[in-house]
Every structure is written in structure tokens, then in C-alpha cells.
C-alpha positions, 0 to 999 in steps of 0.5 A: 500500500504504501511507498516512500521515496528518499531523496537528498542524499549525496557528497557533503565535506567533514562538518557539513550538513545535509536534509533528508526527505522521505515521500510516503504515498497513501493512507494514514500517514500520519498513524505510522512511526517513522524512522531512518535506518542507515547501513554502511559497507560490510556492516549491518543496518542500524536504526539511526532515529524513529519518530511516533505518530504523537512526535515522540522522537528518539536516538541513536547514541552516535547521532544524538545532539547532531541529528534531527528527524521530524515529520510533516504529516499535511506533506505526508513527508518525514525529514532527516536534518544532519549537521556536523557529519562525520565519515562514520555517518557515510552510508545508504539511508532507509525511510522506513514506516511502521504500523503497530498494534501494541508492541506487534508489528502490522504495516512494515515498509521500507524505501529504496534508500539514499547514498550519503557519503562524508569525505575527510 
């Protein structure tokens, strides 16, 4: 049902930021949690920040104080705000959107993700 698309993704220098978008299409956006997911080269995906349908948000320990993500359910739109990035945080971007029933996991949809790469 539904279908994100990230965008704004691309090559940015140590300390420099960058804006990620994710573009959710369908319904019910807004009862979704949301989150950014990123995997770099040989390692596992990580969750980086999840943001519920009240505005709740939380962290990753490597990304806190330097990453916002926020969400503008009139766009059906979730955003990732990165300042001061780091080579660490080079890595593909994943929207991903969840819809729970409690603790139990119903909807699960993921975009197709964007590079992010932070030179030295």
C-alpha cells in the first residue's frame, strides 16, 4: 500500500550538513512511526532515529545532539536534518514506516534508500 521515496542524499565535506526527505504515498500517514535506518559497507543496518505518530522522537547514541528527524504529516513527508557529519555517518539511508498494534508489528515498509557519503 504504501511507498516512500528518499531523496537528498549525496557528497557533503567533514562538518557539513545535509536534509533528508522521505515521500510516503497513501493512507494514514500520519498513524505510522517513522524512522531512518542507515547501513554502511560490510556492516549491518542500524536504526539511526524513529519518530511516533504523537512526535515522540528518539536516538541513536552516535547521532544524538547532531541529528534531527521530524515529520510533516499535511506533506505526508518525514525529514532527516544532519549537521556536523562525520565519515562514520557515510552510508545508504532507509525511510522506513511502521504500523503497530501494541508492541506487534502490522504495516512494515521500507524505501529504496539514499547514498550519503562524508569525505575527510
Amino acid at each position: 500500500q504504501m511507498q516512500l521515496v528518499e531523496s537528498g542524499g549525496g557528497l557533503v565535506q567533514y562538518g557539513g550538513s545535509l536534509r533528508l526527505s522521505c515521500a510516503a504515498s497513501g493512507t494514514n500517514f500520519s498513524i505510522y512511526v517513522m524512522g531512518w535506518y542507515r547501513q554502511a559497507p560490510g556492516k549491518q543496518r542500524e536504526l539511526v532515529a524513529v519518530i511516533t505518530s504523537g512526535g515522540s522522537t528518539n536516538y541513536a547514541d552516535s547521532v544524538k545532539g547532531r541529528f534531527t528527524i521530524s515529520r510533516d504529516n499535511a506533506k505526508n513527508t518525514v525529514y532527516l536534518q544532519m549537521n556536523s557529519l562525520k565519515p562514520e555517518d557515510t552510508a545508504v539511508y532507509y525511510c522506513n514506516a511502521k504500523k503497530k498494534v501494541l508492541v506487534f508489528i502490522k504495516d512494515d515498509y521500507w524505501g529504496q534508500g539514499t547514498q550519503v557519503t562524508v569525505s575527510s
